[in-house]
C-alpha positions in Angstrom: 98.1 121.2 98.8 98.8 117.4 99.9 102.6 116.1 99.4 102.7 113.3 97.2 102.7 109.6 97.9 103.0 106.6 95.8 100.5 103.5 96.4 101.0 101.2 92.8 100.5 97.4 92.1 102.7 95.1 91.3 102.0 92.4 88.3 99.2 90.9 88.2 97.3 93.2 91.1 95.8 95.5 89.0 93.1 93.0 88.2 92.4 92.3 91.4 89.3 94.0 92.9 90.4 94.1 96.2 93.6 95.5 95.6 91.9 98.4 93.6 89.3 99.0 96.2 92.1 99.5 98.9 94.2 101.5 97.0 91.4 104.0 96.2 90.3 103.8 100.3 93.8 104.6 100.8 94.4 107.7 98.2 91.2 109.1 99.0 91.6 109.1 102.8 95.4 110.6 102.8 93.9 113.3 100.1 90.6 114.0 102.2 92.9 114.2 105.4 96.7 114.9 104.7 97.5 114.7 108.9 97.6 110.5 107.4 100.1 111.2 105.3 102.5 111.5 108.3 101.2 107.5 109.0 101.5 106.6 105.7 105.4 107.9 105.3 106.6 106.1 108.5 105.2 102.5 107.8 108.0 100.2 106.6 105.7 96.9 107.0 104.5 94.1 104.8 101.3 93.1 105.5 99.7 90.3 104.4 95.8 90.4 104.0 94.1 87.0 103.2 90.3 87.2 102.5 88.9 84.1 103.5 85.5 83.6 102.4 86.4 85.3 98.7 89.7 83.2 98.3 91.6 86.6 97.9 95.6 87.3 99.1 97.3 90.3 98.8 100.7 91.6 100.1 100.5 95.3 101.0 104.5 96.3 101.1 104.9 100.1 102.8 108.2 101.2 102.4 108.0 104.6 103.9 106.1 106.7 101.6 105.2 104.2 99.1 103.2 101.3 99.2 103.2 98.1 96.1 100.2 95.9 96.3 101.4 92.3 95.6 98.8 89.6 94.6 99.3 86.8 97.0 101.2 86.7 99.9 104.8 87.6 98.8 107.7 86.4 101.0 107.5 86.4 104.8 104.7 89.1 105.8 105.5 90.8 109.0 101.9 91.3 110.0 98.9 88.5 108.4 95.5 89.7 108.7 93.0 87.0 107.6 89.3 87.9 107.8 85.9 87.2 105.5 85.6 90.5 103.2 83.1 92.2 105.3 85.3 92.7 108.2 88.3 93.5 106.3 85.8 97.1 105.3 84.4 97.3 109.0 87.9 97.6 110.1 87.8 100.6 107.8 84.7 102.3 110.1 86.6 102.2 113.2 87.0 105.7 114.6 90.0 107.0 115.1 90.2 108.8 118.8 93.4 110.6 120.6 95.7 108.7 117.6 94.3 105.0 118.7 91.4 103.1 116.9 88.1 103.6 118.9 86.3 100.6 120.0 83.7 101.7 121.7 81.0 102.6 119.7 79.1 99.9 117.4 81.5 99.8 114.6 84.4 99.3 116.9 82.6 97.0 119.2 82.0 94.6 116.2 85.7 94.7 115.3 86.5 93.8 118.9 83.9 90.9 118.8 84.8 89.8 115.5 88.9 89.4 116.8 87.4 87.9 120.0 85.6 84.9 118.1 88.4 84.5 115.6 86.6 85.8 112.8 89.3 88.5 112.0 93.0 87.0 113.2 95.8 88.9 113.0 99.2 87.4 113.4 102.2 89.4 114.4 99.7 92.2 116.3 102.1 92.3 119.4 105.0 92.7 117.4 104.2 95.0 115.2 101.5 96.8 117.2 102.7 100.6 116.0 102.2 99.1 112.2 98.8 98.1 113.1 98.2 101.3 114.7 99.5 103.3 112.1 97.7 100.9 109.5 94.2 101.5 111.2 94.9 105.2 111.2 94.9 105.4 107.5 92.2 103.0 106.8 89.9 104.6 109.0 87.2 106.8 107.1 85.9 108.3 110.4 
């Protein structure tokens, strides 16, 4: 049986498609494979996520164990990921191999080429690279 974890929404996020859609990713993931619980419980990161071509922000605040989806981008996010909405769910098909994200098969190859041309940014990725790590790790479906 899985520990628990905590992923809720703040005000306001609840009617948020997005935010719903990511929380469900995340639950279902952590339940189908409890090793990314272990991810899940060390992240203490706010991550912003703006979806460009769908006008959507979100503020995704892991606190070590628990994670509040914020509509917007709440105060200073340590991590910004802004990307049309099709990336942001390719990011979700990259493999995950030896605990890094795999980019060299076609779904990880489009990720690459999609950071490369600036259609997925992500600022604060040298920073907070172990966040990002950890992040991709529990996105991953693969």
């Amino acid at each position: 049986m899985i520990e628990s974890f905590d992923i809720k929404f703040a005000e306001g996020a609840e009617d948020i498609g997005l935010a719903i859609m990511l929380r469900d990713l995340l639950s279902q993931n952590i339940e189908q494979n409890p090793q990314k619980l272990s991810d899940f419980r060390k992240l203490r990161l706010r991550i912003g996520l703006r979806v460009t071509d769908a006008g959507i922000d979100l503020t995704l605040d892991f606190q070590g164990g628990a994670l509040t989806i914020h509509p917007g981008i709440q105060a200073r996010p340590q991590l910004l990921i802004m990307s049309e909405a099709d990336m942001v769910m390719a990011l979700s098909n990259v493999k995950i191999r030896w605990g890094l994200p795999y980019y060299f098969d076609q779904p990880g190859k489009e990720v690459l080429e999609a950071i490369r041309s600036g259609r997925i940014r992500i600022k604060g990725m040298i920073r907070h690279l172990v966040g990002l790590v950890r992040l991709s790790r529990i996105m991953s479906v693969r």
